[in-house]
Steps between C-alpha positions, in 0.01 A plus 500: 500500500656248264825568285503575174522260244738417266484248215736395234384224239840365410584147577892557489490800737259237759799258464757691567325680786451166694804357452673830610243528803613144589869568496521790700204427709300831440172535362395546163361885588804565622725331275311714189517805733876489620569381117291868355693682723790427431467527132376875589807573681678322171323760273535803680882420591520508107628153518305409180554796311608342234662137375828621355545690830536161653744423258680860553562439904604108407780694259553742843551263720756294276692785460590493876733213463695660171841613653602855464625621203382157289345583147330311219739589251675218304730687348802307592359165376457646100773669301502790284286315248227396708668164523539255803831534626726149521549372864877508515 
C-alpha cells in the first residue's frame, strides 16, 4: 500500500524545502512533517495567540533586569512648571 500523497504548487515553499532538506540532511517528507508538527505544538501551546502578546512577554522579560524599587517617573528632572530643571 502506497502513502498518501501530498502536493503543494508553490515554487517558494519547493525552494525552501530543498535547501532546508540539504542542510540538515533529512528528507523533504520529513522536513514538511517535523516542520507541521511543530507548528501544531506552536498553536496549541498558544504561542501564536496573538502578535501584541509577543510584544507583551518582550516588555516581561525586560522588566527582569529593572532594579527594585526603579520607576518611570521623571519627576525630578522638571520643576513645578513642567520645566526642565538646570544641571547645576
Amino acid at each position: 500500500m502506497s502513502e498518501p500523497q501530498l502536493s503543494i504548487r508553490s515554487a517558494k515553499a519547493k525552494i525552501l524545502a530543498q535547501s532546508l532538506a540539504r542542510r540538515t540532511g533529512l528528507s523533504m517528507n520529513r522536513l514538511v512533517e517535523q516542520a507541521l508538527e511543530r507548528y501544531d505544538q506552536d498553536l496549541r501551546a498558544g504561542a501564536n495567540a496573538h502578535p501584541i502578546d509577543a510584544v507583551w512577554d518582550l516588555a516581561a522579560e525586560g522588566r527582569k533586569s529593572v532594579l527594585a524599587g526603579a520607576t518611570s517617573n521623571h519627576d525630578a528632572l522638571y520643576d513645578e512648571h513642567g520645566l526642565p530643571r538646570s544641571g547645576r
